[in-house]
C-alpha positions in Angstrom: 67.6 81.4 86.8 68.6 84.7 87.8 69.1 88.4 86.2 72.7 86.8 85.0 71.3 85.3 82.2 70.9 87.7 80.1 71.7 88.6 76.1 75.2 89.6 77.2 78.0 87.2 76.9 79.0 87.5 80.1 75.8 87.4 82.0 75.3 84.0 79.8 78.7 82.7 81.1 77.1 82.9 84.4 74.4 80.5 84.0 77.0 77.7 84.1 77.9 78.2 87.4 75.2 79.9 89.0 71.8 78.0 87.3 71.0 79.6 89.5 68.0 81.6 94.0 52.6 84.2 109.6 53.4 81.0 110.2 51.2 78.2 107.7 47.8 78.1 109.4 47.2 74.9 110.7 51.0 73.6 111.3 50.9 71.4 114.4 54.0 70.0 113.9 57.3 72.1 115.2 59.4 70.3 112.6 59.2 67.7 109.5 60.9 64.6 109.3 64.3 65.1 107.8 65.0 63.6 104.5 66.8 60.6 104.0 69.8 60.8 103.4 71.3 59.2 100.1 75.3 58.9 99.5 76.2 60.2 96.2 79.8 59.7 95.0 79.3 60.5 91.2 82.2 62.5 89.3 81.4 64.9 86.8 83.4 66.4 84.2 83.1 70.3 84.5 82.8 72.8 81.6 84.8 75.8 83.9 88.4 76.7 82.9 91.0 77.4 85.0 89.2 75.5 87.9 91.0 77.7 91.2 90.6 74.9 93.7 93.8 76.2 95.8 96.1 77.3 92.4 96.2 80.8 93.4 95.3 81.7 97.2 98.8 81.4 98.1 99.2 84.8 97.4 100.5 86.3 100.3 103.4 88.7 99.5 105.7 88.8 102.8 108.5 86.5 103.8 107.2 82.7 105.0 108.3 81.9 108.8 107.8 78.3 110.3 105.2 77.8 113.6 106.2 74.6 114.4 104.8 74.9 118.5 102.2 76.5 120.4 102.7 80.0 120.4 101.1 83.2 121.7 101.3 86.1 119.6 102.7 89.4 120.0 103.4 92.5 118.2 106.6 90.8 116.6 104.4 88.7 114.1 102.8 91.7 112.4 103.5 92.2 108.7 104.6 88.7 108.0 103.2 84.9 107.1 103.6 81.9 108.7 103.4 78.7 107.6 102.0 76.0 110.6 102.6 72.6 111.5 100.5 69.7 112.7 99.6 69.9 116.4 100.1 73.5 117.3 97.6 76.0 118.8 97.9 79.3 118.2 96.4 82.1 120.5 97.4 85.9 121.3 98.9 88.3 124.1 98.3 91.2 122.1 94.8 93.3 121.5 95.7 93.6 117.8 97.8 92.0 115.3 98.6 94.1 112.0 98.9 92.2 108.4 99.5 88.5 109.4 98.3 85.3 107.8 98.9 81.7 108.3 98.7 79.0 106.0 98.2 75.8 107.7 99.9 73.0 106.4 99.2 70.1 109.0 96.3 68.1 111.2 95.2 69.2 114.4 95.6 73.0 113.8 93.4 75.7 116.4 93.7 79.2 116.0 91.7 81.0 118.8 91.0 84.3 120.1 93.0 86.7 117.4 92.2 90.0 116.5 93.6 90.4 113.2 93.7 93.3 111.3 94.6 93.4 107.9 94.9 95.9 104.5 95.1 94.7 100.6 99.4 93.2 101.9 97.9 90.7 103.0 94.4 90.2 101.2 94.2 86.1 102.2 94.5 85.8 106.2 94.3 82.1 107.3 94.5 79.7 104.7 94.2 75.7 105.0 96.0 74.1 102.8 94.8 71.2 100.5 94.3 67.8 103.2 95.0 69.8 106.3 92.5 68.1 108.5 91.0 68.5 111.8 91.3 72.7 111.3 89.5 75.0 114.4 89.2 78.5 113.8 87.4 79.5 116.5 87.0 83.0 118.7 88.7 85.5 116.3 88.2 88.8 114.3 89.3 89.2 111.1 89.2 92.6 109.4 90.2 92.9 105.6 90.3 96.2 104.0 91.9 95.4 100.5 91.4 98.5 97.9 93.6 96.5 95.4 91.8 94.5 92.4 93.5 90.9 94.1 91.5 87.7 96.0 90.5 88.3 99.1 89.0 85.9 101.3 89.5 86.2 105.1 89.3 82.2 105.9 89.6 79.7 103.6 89.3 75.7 104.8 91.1 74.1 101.6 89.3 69.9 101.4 89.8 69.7 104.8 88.4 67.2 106.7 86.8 67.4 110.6 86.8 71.2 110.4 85.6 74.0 112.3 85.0 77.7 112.0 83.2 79.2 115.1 82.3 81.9 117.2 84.4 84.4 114.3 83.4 87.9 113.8 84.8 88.3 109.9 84.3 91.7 108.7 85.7 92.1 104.3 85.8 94.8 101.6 87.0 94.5 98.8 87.2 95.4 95.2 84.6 94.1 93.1 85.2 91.9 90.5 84.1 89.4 87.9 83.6 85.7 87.9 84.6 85.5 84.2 87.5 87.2 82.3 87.9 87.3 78.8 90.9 85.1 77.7 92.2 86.2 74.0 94.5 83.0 73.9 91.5 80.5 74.1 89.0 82.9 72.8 86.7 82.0 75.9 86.1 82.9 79.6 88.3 82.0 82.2 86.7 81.6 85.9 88.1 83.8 88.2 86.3 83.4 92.0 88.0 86.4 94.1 85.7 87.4 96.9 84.4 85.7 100.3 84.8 86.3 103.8 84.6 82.2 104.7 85.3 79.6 101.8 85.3 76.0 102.0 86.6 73.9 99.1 85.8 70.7 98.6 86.1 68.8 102.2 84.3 66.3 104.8 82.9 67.0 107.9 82.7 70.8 107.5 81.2 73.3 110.4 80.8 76.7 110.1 78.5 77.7 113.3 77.8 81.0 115.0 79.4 83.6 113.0 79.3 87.1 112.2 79.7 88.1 108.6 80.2 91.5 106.8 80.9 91.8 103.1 81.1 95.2 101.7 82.9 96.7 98.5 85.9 98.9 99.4 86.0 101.3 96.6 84.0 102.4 93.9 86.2 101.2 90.8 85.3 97.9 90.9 83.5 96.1 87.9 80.0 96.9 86.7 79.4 93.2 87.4 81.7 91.9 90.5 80.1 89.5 93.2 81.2 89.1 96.6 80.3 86.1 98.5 80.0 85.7 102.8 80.4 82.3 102.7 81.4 79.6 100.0 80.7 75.8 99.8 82.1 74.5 96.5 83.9 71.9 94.9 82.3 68.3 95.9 82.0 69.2 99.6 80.0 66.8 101.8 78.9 67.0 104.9 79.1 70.6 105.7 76.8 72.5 108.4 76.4 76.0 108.3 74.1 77.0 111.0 73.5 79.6 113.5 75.6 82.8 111.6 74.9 86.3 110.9 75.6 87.3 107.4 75.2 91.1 105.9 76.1 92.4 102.5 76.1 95.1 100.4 78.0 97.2 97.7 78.5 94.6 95.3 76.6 94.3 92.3 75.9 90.5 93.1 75.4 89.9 96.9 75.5 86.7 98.2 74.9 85.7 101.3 75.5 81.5 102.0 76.7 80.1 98.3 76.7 76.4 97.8 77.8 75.0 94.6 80.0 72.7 92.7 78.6 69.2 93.5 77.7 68.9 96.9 75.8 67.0 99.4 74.3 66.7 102.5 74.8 70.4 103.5 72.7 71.4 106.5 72.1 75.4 106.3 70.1 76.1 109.3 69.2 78.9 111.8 70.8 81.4 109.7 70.1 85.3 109.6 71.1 86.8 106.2 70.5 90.4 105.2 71.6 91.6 101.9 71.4 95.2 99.8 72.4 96.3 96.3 71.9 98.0 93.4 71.7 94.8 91.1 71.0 91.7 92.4 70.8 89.8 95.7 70.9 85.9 96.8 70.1 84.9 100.1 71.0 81.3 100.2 71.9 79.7 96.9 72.6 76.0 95.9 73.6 74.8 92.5 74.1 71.0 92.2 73.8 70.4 95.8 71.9 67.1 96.6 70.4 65.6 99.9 70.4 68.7 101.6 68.4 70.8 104.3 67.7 74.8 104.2 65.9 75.0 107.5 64.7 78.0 109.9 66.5 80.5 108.3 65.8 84.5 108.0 66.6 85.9 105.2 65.6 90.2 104.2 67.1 92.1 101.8 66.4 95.3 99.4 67.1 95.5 95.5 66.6 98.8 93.7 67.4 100.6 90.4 66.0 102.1 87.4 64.9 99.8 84.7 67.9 98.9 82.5 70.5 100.7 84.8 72.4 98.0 86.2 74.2 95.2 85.2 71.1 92.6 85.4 69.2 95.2 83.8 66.3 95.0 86.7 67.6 95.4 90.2 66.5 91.4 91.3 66.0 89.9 94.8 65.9 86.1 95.5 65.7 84.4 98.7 66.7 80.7 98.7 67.8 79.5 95.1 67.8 75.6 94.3 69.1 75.0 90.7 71.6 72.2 89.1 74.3 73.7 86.8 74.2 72.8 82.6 76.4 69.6 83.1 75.7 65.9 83.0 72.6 64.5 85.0 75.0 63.8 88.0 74.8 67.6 88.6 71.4 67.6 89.2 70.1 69.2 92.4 67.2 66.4 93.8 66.2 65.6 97.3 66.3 68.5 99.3 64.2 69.9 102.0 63.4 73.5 102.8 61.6 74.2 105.6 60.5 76.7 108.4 62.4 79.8 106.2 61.4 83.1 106.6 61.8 85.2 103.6 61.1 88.9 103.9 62.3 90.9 100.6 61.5 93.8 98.0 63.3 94.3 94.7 62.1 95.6 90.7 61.6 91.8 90.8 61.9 89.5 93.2 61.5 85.7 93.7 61.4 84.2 97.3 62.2 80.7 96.9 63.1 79.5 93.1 63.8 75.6 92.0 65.4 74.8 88.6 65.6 71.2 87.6 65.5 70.4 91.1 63.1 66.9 91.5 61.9 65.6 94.4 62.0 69.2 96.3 59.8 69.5 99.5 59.2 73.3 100.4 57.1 73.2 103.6 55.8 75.6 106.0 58.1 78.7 105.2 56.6 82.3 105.5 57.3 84.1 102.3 56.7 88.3 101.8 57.7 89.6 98.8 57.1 93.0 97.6 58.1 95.5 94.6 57.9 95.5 90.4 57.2 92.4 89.5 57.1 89.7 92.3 56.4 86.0 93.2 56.6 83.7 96.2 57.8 80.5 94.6 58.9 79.7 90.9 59.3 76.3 89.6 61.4 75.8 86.4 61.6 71.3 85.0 61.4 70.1 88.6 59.0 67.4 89.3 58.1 65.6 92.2 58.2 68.6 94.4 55.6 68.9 97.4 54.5 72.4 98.3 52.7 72.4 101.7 51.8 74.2 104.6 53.7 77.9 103.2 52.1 81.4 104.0 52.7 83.5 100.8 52.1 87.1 100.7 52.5 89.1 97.5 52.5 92.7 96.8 52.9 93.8 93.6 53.0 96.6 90.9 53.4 95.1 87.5 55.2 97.5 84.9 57.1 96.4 81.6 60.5 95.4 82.3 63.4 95.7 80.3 63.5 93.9 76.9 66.3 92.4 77.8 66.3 90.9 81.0 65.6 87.3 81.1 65.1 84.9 83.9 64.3 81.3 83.0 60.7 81.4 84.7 59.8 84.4 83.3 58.9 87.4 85.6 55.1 87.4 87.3 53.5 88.5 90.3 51.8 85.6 91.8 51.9 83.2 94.5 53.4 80.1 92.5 54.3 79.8 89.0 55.2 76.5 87.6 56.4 75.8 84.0 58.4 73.3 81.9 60.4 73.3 78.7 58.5 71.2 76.5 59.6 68.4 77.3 57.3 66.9 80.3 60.1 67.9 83.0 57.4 69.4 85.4 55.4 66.5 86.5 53.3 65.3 89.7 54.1 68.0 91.7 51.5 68.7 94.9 50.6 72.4 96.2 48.7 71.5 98.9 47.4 73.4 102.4 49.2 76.4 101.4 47.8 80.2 102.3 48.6 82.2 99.5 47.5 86.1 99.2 48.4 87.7 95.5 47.6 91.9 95.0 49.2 93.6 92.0 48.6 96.8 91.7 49.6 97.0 88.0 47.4 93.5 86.8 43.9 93.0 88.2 42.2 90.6 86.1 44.8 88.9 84.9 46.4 88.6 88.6 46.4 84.8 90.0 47.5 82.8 92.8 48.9 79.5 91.1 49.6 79.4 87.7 50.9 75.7 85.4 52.1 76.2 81.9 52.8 72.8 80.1 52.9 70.9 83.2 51.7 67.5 84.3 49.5 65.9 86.5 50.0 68.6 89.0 47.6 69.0 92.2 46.4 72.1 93.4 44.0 71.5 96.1 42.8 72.7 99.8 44.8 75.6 99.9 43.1 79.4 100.7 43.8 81.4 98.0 43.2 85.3 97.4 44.5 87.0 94.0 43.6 90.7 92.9 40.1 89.6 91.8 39.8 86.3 92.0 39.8 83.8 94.8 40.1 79.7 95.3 39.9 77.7 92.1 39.2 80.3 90.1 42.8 82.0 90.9 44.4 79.7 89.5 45.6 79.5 86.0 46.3 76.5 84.3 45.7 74.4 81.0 42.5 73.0 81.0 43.0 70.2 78.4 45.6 69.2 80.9 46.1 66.4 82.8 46.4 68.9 86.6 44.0 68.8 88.9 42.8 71.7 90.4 39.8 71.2 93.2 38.7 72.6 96.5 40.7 75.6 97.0 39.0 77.7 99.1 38.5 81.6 99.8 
């Protein structure tokens, strides 16, 4: 879905794992009714090598030391790693502690109120270990400066259950680097994930609530292509609520800012701020394979600039929430999910606000949406049916220019409100756009400029919305095939 797929191998490779990214007038209602909730316990086979669940983020390098008790920290810990038991808190008597990480081996583990402090000797700083349950990391600053091309990841919760990250001010540099290596054994790519502030793999009863994230890249060496990630849900987690942080980034080439992937469900990501820069590409909120899930009330601005064919995507691109499923057995599928009350604010070469790719049975309602730049668009829809659009206030501002030959995006760059389109194959069918308030200009396109446009889809509805493209306005802004089976009726100017 994004400016990773393109004609390069390695931008291809990415599409595996990343397939992937005013108020509405009239709304009465302060909230929708939240989905219902569906237990999904399917396994899937997936096409990644070299799966890193926990296999390599025990890379501390200093000498192991048991915590066995409660203890308080002092300057004595610095420079070394400990390795904690069940039923131990762990808190501090000092303002700083220098180079020390924990991996937690145990239930019933709190760390609170550390100020930790480290450089690329100790790159990993509090690590759960797999089926260490009822984890709280609560009250503490982490600051990681690695400048070294290793992992780094300030917190990771390893399938944990009953766990808790709170009230953390997390502030990570690191070296960028890429998601796929070349492997001359296999004569593939081997996955290689080495960069986010707060990671959760795999895992029940996940909460990561009220903090303050800042990913940055620490030197200028790093590869062309490297992504950094504020926080990480992968891995068949379930049950996971990440609500009420503050995430910047910038530096990277790929910027994430909340990252859900890998098979998950019921993932609440709400009341979120997320602000994001680069020079290549930017996701605010992205989900790939993630199923009976809620993406509600968040704020999410960010900037994406470069010269045309000058970065790694090619065009600098900007998306705000991203609902995809990964190129895996139907089990992967991303379907009934609800995203509601966003506020998307973002301006890029090109720049999609909310994208869904094969995801069925979506409902996107009342979310304010501003996009602005090259070539821009409020919502794209790629083989999802069943979605309901309603009650969203889209405002697009474009300036439509010839992009590079090379860049590719599976709903293929357009300024306009909505775009919907299908493969071929009937995979974008009876899906409702409905009391939306959409306003299209593109500066570059006049005539050709529209609100709503369907390509190959299927008994589609497009009615009682206000629409206002370049030129055109109601149902004569939108674009769609007239020997169709859509029905497009009383919009209005």
């Amino acid at each position: 879905m994004n400016s990773k797929y393109n004609k390069t191998i390695i931008f291809s490779l990415l599409l595996v794992l990343c397939m992937s990214v005013a108020v509405a007038a009239d709304v009465t209602e302060e909230t929708t009714d939240d989905i219902t909730i569906e237990n999904n316990d399917n396994e899937i086979a997936t096409s990644y090598n070299n799966m890193d669940y926990d296999n390599n983020l025990e890379e501390n390098t200093q000498s192991v030391n048991p915590i066995t008790t409660d203890v308080v920290i002092d300057n004595t810990y610095d420079n070394q790693v400990f390795d904690v038991s069940s039923n131990v808190r762990i808190t501090s008597g000092v303002a700083q502690s220098n180079n020390i990480a924990f991996r937690l081996n145990g239930n019933n583990i709190t760390i609170d109120g550390l100020n930790i402090v480290n450089d690329e000797t100790q790159p990993i700083v509090i690590n759960a270990l797999p089926n260490s349950n009822h984890i709280s990391i609560i009250n503490t600053n982490i600051t990681v400066v690695n400048t070294e091309e290793t992992k780094t990841m300030a917190i990771i919760l390893n399938n944990t259950q009953n766990s808790l990250v709170e009230h953390c001010n997390v502030d990570f540099s690191a070296v960028s680097q890429p998601l796929y290596v070349y492997n001359e054994t296999t004569g593939g790519y081997d996955y290689f994930f080495n960069t986010s502030a707060i990671l959760t793999d795999g895992g029940n009863n996940i909460t990561i609530n009220a903090n303050t994230v800042h990913i940055s890249n620490s030197t200028s060496n790093g590869s062309f292509s490297g992504t950094g990630e504020a926080i990480t849900v992968r891995f068949d987690a379930n049950n996971v609520n990440v609500i009420n942080n503050n995430v910047t980034g910038e530096g990277f080439p790929y910027v994430y800012g909340i990252n859900i992937y890998g098979v998950s469900n019921l993932v609440l990501i709400e009341n979120n701020t997320v602000n994001l820069t680069s020079g290549n590409y930017i996701g605010g909120i992205q989900l790939t394979s993630t199923s009976n899930s809620i993406i509600r009330r968040n704020t999410i601005t960010g900037t994406c600039f470069a010269g045309s064919g000058q970065c790694a995507g090619l065009e600098a691109s900007a998306y705000g929430i991203v609902l995809s499923s990964s190129y895996k057995p139907p089990a992967s599928e991303s379907t009934n999910n609800l995203i509601e009350f966003n506020d998307i604010d973002l301006s890029a070469n090109v720049t999609y606000g909310i994208e869904l790719n094969i995801a069925d049975n979506t409902r996107v309602f009342n979310n304010t949406v501003d996009v602005d730049g090259d070539v821009v668009m409020a919502l794209g829809i790629y083989n999802s049916s069943r979605c309901q659009i309603k009650d969203n206030d889209f405002t697009v501002t474009g300036n439509t220019r010839e992009l590079d030959l090379y860049f590719y995006e599976a709903i293929p760059p357009v300024t306009t409100g909505i775009k919907i389109i299908n493969d071929g194959n009937k995979t974008a069918d009876e899906n409702i756009i409905m009391n939306n308030f959409i306003d299209v200009f593109d500066d570059g396109v006049f005539e050709d400029s529209f609100t709503v446009i369907l390509i190959g889809t299927t008994n589609s509805q497009v009615k009682y919305n206000e629409l206002y493209a370049t030129v055109k306005v109601g149902d004569n802004s939108v674009s769609y095939d007239i020997a169709g089976t859509d029905l497009v009726e009383e919009n209005t100017p």
